[in-house]
KELOPA-999557 format. One record per residue: residue number from 1; residue in one letter; chain; z, x, y of N, C-alpha, C in turn. Coordinates in pm, 1 decimal, padded with zeros to 6 digits, always signed. Layout:
KELOPA-999557
PT, i, aa, ch, n_w, n_u, n_v, ca_w, ca_u, ca_v, c_w, c_u, c_v
PT, NUM, a, A, Z, X, Y, Z, X, Y, Z, X, Y
...
***
This chain:
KELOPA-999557
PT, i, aa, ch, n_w, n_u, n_v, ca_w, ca_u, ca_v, c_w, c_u, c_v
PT, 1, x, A, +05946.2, -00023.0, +00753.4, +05804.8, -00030.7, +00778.5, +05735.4, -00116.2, +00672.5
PT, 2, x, A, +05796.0, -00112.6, +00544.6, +05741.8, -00208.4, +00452.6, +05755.3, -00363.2, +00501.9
PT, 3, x, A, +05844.1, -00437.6, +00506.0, +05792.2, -00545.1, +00593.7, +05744.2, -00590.0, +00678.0
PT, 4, x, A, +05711.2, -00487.7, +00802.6, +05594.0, -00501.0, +00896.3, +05452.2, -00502.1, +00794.1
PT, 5, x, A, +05465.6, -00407.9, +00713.7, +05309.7, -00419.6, +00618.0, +05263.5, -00562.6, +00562.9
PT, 6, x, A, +05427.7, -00539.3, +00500.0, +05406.1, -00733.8, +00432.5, +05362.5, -00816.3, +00526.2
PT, 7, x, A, +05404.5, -00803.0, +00655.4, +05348.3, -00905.1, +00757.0, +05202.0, -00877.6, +00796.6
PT, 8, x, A, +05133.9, -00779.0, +00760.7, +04992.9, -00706.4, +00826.7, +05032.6, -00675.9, +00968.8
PT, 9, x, A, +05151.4, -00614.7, +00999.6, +05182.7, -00587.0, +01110.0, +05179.7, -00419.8, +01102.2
PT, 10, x, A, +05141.6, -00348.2, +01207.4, +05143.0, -00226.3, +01182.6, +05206.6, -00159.4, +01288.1
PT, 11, x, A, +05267.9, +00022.6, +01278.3, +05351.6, +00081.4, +01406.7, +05207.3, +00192.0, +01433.0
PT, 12, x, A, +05212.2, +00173.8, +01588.4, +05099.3, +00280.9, +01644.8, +05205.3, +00368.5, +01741.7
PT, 13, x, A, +05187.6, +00476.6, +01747.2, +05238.6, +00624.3, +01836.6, +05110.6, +00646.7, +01957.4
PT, 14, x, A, +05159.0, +00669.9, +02052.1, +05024.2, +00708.7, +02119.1, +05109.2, +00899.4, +02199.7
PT, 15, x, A, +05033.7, +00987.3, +02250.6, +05110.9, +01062.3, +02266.6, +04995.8, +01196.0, +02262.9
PT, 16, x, A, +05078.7, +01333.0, +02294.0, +05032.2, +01450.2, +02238.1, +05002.4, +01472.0, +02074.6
PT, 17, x, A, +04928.6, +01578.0, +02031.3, +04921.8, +01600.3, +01970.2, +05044.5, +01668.9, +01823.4
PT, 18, x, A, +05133.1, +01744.4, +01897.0, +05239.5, +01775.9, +01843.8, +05358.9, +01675.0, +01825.5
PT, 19, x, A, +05329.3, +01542.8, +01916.0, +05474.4, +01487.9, +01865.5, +05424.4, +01418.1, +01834.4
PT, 20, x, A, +05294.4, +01344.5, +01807.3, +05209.9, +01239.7, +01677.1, +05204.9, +01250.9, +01549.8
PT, 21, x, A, +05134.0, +01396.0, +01544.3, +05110.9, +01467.0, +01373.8, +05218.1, +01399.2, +01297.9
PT, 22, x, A, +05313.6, +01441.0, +01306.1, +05453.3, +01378.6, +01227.9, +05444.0, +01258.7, +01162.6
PT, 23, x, A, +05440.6, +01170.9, +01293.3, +05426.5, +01040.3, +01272.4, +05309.6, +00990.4, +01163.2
PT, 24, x, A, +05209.7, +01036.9, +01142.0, +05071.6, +00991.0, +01086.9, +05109.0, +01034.1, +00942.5
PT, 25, x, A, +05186.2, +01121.6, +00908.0, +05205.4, +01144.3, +00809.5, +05288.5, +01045.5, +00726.4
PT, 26, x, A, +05367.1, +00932.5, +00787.7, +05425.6, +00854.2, +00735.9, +05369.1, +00711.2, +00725.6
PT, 27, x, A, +05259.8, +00695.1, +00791.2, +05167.9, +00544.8, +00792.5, +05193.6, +00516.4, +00933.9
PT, 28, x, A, +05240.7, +00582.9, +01055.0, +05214.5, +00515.8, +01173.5, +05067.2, +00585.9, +01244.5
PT, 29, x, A, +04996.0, +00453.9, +01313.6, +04852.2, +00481.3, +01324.9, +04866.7, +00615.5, +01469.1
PT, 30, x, A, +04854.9, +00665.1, +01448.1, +04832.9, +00777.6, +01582.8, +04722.5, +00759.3, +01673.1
PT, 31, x, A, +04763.3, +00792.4, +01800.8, +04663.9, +00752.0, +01876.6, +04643.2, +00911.5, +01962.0
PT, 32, x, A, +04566.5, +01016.3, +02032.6, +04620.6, +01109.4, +02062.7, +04602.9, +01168.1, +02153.5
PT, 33, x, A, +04674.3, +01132.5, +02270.8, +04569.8, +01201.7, +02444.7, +04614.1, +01326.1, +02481.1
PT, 34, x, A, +04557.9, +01403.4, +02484.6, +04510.0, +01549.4, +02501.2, +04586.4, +01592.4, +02609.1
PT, 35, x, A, +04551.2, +01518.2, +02720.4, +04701.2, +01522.6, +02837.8, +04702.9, +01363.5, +02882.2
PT, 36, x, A, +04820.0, +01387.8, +02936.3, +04869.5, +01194.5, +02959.8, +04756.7, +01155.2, +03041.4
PT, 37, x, A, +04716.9, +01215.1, +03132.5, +04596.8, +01139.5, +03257.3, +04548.0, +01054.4, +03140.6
PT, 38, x, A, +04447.9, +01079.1, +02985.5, +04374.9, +01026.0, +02905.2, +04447.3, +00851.1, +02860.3
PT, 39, x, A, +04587.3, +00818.2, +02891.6, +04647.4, +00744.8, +02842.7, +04592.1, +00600.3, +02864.7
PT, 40, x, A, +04571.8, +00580.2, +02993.6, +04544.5, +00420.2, +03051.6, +04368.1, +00364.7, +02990.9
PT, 41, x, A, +04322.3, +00493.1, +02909.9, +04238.3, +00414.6, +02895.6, +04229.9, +00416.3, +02690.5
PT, 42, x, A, +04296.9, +00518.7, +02684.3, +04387.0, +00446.0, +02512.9, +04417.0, +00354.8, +02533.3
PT, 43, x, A, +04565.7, +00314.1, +02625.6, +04597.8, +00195.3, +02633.6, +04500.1, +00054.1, +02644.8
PT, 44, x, A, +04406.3, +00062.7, +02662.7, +04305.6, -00052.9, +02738.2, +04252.4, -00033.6, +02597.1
PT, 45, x, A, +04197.0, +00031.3, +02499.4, +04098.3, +00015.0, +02395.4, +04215.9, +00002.8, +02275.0
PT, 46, x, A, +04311.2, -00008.8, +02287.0, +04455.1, -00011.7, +02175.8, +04407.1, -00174.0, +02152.1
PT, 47, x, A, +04395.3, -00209.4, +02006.9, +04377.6, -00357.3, +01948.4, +04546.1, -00334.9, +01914.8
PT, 48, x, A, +04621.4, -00412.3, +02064.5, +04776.5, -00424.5, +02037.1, +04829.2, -00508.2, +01950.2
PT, 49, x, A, +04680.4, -00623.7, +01919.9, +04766.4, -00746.3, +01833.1, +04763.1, -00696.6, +01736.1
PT, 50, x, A, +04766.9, -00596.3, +01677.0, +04810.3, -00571.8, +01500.7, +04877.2, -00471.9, +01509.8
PT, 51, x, A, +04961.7, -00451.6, +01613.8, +05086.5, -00386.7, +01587.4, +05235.7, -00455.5, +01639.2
PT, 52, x, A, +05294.4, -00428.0, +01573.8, +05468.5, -00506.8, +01573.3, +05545.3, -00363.7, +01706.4
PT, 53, x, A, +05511.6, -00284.0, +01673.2, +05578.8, -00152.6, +01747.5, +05462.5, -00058.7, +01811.6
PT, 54, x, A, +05497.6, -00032.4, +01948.6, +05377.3, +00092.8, +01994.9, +05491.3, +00190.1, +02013.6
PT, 55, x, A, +05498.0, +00298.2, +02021.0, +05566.6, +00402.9, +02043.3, +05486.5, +00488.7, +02146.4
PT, 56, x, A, +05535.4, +00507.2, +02238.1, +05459.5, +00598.3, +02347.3, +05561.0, +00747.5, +02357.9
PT, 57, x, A, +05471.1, +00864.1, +02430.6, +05585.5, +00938.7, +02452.1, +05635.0, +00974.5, +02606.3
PT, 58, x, A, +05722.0, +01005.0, +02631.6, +05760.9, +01021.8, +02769.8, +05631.0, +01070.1, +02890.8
PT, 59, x, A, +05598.4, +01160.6, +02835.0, +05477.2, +01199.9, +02956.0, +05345.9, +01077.7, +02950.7
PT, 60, x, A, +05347.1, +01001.4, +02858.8, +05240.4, +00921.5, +02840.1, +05262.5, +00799.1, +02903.7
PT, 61, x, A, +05375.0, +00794.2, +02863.9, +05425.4, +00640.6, +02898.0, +05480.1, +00688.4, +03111.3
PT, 62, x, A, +05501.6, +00732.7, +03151.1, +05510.8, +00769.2, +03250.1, +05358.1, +00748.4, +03334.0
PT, 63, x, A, +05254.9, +00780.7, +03292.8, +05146.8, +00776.0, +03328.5, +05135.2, +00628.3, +03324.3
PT, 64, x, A, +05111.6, +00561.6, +03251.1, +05092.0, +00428.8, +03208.0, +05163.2, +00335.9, +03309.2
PT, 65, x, A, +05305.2, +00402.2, +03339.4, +05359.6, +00284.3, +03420.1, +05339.4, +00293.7, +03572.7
PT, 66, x, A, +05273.9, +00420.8, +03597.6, +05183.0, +00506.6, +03734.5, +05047.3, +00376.0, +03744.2
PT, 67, x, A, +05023.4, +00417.6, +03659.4, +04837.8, +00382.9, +03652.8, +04802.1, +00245.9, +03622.0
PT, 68, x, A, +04873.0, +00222.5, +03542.0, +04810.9, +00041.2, +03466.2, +04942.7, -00103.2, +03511.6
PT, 69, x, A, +04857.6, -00172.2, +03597.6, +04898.7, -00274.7, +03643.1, +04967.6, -00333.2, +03540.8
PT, 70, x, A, +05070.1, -00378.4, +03586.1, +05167.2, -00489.5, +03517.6, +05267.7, -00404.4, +03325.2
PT, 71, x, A, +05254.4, -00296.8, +03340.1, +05255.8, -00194.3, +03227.2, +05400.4, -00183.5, +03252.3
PT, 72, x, A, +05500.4, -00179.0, +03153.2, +05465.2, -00272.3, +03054.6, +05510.8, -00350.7, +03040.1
PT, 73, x, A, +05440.6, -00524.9, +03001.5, +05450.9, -00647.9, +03010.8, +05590.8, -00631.3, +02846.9
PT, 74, x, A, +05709.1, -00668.3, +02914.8, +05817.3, -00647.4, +02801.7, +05857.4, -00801.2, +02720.2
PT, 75, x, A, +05734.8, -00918.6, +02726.7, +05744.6, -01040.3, +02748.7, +05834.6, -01045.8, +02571.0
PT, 76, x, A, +05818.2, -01191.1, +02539.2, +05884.1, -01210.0, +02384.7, +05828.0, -01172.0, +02281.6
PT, 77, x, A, +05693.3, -01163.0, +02329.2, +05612.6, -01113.2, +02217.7, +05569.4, -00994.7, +02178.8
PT, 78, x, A, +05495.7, -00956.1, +02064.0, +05488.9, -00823.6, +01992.8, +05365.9, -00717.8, +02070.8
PT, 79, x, A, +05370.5, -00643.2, +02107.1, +05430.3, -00531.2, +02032.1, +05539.9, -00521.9, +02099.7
PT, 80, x, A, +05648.3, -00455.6, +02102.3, +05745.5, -00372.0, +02115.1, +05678.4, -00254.0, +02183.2
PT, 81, x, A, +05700.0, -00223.7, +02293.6, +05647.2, -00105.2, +02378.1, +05794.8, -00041.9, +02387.8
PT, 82, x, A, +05820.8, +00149.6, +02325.8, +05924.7, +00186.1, +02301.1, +05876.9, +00310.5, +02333.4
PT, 83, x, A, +05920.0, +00421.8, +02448.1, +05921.0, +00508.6, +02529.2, +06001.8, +00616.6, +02439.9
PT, 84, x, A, +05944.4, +00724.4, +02395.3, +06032.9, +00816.2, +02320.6, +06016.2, +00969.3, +02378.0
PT, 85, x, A, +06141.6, +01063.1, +02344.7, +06103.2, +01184.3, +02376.9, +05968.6, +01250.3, +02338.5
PT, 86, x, A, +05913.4, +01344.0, +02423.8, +05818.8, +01424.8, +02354.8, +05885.2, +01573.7, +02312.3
PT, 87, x, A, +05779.0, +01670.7, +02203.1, +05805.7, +01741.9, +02141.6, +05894.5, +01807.4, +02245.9
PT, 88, x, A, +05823.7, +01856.0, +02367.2, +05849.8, +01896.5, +02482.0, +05999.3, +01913.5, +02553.2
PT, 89, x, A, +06069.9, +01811.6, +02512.6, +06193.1, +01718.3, +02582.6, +06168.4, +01629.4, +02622.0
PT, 90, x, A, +06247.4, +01592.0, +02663.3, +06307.4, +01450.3, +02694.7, +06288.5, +01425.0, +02860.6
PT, 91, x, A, +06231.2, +01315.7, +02897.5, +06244.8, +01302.4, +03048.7, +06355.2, +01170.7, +03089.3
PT, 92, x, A, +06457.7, +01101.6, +03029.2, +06523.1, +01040.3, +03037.4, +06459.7, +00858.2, +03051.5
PT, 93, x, A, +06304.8, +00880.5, +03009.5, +06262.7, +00743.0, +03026.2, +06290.2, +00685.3, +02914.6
PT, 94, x, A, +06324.6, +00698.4, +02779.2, +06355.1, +00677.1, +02676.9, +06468.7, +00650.8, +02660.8
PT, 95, x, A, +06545.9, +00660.6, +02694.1, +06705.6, +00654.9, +02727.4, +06731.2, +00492.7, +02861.7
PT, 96, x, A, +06667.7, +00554.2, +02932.0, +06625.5, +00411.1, +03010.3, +06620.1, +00276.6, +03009.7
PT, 97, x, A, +06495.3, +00310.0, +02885.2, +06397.1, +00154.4, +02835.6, +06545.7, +00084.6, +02721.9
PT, 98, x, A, +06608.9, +00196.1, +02649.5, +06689.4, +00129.0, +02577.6, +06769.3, +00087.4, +02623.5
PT, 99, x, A, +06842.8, +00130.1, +02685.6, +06939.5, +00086.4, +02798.7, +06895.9, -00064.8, +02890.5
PT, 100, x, A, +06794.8, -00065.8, +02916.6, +06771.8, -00203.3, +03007.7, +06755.1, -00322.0, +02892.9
PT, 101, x, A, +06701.2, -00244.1, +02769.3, +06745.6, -00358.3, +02640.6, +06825.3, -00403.5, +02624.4
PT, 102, x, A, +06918.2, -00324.0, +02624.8, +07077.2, -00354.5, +02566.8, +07114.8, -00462.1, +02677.5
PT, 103, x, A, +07146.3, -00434.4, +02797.3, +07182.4, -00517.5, +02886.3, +07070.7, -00625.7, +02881.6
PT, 104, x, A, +06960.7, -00666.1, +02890.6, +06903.7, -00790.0, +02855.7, +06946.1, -00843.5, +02724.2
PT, 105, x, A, +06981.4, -00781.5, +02624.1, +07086.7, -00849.6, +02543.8, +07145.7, -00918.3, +02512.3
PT, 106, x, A, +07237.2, -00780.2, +02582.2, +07398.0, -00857.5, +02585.4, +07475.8, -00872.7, +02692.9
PT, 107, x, A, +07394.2, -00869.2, +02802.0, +07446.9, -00895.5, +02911.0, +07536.0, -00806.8, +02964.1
PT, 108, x, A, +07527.8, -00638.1, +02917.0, +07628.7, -00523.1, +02976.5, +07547.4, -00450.2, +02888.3
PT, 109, x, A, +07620.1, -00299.8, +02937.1, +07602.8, -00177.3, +02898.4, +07703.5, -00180.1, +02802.1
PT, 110, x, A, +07658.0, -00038.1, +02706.4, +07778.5, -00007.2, +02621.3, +07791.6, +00146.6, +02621.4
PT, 111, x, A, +07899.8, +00172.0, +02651.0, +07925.3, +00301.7, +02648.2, +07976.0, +00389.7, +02588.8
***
């Protein structure tokens, strides 16, 4: 995370309340929707260009890819939109997003 700083690049979490807290405690900016419905319009007021990494959490990011057109744009550029478990569990979208990485890659899965 220190060289994202050096760059003035910063990591934002968007999410519940319980699987954010954590995060804020270490310098990532928290963002915090109460229930996912609240997400698409975090997402829309998120100033994305000063972050290198967004971290969403499964129920949020689920909403997001429901609700907001073209979500999410995985183009070359920054941020990094990265789908993670919530406190909750896991809904396997996180597991997913990495997975379709890998194979844009490297051209396969690894198992």
């Amino acid at each position: 995370m220190a060289l994202l700083q050096a760059e003035g690049m910063k990591v934002a979490m968007i999410g519940g309340l319980t699987s954010v807290i954590g995060f804020k405690a270490v310098g990532v900016e928290t963002y915090i929707a109460a229930v996912p419905e609240e997400a698409p319009a975090i997402w829309e007021s998120l100033p994305r260009e000063r972050y290198a990494l967004v971290m969403i959490t499964e129920p949020v990011y689920r909403v997001l890819l429901e609700r907001v057109p073209g979500f999410p744009d995985l183009g070359e550029e920054l941020p990094v939109i990265m789908a993670v478990p919530a406190v909750s569990g896991s809904l396997g979208l996180a597991r997913e997003g990495i997975r379709s990485r890998v194979v844009k890659a490297l051209g396969s899965t690894l198992e």
